[in-house]
N, C-alpha and C positions, 0 to 999 in steps of 0.2 A: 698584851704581851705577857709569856710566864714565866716567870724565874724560878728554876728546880735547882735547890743548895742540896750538895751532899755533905756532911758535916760528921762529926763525931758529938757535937754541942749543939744541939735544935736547938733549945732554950734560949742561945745568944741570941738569937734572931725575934723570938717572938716581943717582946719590950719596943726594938725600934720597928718595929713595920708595925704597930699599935699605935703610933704617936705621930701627929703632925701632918705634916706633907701626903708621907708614906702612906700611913692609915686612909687619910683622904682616897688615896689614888687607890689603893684597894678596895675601897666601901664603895666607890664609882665604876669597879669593874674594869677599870682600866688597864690594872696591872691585877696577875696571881702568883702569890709568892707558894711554895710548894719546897716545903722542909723534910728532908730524908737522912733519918739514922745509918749512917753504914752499919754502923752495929748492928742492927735487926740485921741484917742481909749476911750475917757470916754464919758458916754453916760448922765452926767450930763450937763445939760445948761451951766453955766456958764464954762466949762471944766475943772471941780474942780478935782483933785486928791489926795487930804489930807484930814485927819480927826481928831478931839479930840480922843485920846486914851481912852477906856473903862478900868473903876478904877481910872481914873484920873491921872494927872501926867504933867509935861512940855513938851511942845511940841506937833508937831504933826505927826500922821502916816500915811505913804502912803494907800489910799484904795486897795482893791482888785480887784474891777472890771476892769480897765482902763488896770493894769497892764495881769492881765491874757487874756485878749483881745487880748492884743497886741500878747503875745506868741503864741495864737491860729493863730493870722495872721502870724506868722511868720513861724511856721511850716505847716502850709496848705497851703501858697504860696509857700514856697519851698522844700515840700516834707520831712519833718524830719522825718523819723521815730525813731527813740532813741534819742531824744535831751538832751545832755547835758547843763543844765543850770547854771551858776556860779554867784551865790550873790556875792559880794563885800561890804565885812563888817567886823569891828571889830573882832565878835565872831569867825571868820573861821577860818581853818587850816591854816598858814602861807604859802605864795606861798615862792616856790625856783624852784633850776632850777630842780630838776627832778621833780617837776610838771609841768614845761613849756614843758620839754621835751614828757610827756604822753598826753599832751594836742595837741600841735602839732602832732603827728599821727592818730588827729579826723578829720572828713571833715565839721562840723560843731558845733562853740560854739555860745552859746546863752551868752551873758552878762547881767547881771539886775542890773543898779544902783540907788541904794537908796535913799535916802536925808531926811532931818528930821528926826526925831527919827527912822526911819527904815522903814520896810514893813508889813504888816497883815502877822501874822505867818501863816496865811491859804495859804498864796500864798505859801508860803516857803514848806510847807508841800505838796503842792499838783504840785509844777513844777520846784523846785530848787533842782540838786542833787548833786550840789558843793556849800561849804561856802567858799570863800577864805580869805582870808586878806595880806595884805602886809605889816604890821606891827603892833605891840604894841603902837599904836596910833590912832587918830580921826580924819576925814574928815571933810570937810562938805556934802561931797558928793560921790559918787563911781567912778563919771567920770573918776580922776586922776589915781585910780588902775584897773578902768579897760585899758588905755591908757597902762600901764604899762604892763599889761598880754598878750596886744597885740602886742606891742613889743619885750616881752621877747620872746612869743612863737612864732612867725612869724619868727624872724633870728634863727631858728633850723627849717626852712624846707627848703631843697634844694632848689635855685637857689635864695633863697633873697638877700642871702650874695655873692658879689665875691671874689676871690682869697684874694685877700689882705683883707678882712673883716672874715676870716673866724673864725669859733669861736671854732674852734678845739680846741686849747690851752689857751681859759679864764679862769677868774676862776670860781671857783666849779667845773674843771674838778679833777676825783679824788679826790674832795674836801680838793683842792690846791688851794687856793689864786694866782692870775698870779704874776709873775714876773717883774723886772720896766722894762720899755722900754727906749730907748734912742732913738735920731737922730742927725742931724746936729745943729749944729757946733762940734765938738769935745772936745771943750774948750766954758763954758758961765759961766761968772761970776765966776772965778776960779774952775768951777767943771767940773770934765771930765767924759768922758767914761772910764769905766773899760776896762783896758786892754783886758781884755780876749776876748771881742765884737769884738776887731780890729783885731784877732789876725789869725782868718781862720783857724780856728781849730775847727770844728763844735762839737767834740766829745766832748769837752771842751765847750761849749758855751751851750749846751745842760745841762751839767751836773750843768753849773753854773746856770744855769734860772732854775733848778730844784731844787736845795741847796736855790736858792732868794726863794721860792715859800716855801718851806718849813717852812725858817725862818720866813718870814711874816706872816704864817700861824698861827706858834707855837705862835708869839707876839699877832696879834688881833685878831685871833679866834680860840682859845684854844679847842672849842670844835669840828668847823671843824679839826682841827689836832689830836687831837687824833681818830675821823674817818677814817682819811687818816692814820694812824699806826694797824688801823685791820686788 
């Protein structure tokens, strides 16, 4: 799978897809991550890419040229034919995991992050066919969620994750909340593991991390749980 970021700030990106997981999945050819300056692509002198908002108003808006440039290079160097393109902004449908999961069965996503007051609705209209958001809140900029989209949706394609990272059992599976996990020591600070972990009775440990998932469910996310009771 490739993920092509448009950004004003490559840099962001290069630190976390070096480390971890990410790097793994990269160094495996799994996934190619594929960082694009808008700035290089504006055919203004000074490599201006903002502008006063028409009507007036605080702030400033990304232009259109620089940004649709760059898409153009990014699908005619490598071949897109149907590009999906994902804004990252406020207004958009909230991401969850069953978008990460439709996302992940694409062979390429296009990311656009924003800054300043947003982008020319023209772009949006003529090459973006996803709005996302990651929450009921404000950026300053889109880098951080699209960092996030590619994280989410890269550990749902086979061989990013290994055995022990698998994400079979997170949550929002079933839109259940996971269950706590324990490890060693047995005893920290007077609190222990539940019986039932030690006890080698999987049929029972099963049933108990399905009862934790529930409860936790029913307490913080009321509305996932009543999902999970359809």
């Amino acid at each position: 799978m490739r993920f092509h970021i448009m950004t004003l700030f490559p840099e962001i990106f290069n630190s976390y897809m070096s480390e971890s997981i990410m790097k793994r999945a990269v160094e495996k050819e799994i996934i190619e991550v594929y960082v694009y300056n808008i700035r290089d692509f504006s055919t203004n002198k000074h490599k201006k890419v903002d502008d006063y908002p028409f009507g007036g108003g605080a702030g400033m808006v990304m232009t259109p040229q620089p940004i649709y440039d760059t898409y153009k290079h990014i699908i005619d160097t490598h071949n897109i034919k149907e590009p999906r393109v994902i804004y990252l902004t406020p207004k958009g449908k909230v991401h969850n995991q069953t978008i990460a999961q439709e996302f992940s069965q694409i062979d390429d996503v296009i990311l656009l992050c924003g800054h300043y007051e947003g982008v020319d609705q023209r772009i949006i209209d003529l090459i973006v066919t996803d709005e996302i958001s990651i929450g009921d809140y404000v950026l300053t900029g889109g880098e951080l969620p699209a960092l996030i989209l590619i994280d989410s949706i890269s550990r749902l394609i086979p061989g990013v994750l290994n055995q022990n990272e698998s994400f079979e059992e997170e949550s929002f599976k079933d839109n259940l909340l996971e269950y706590p996990h324990y490890t060693r020591p047995r005893e920290f600070n007077n609190l222990e593991v539940p019986d039932v972990l030690l006890s080698g009775n999987h049929k029972n440990i099963e049933k108990w991390r399905h009862d934790e998932s529930v409860r936790i469910t029913k307490e913080r996310r009321p509305d996932l749980y009543k999902k999970a009771c359809k």
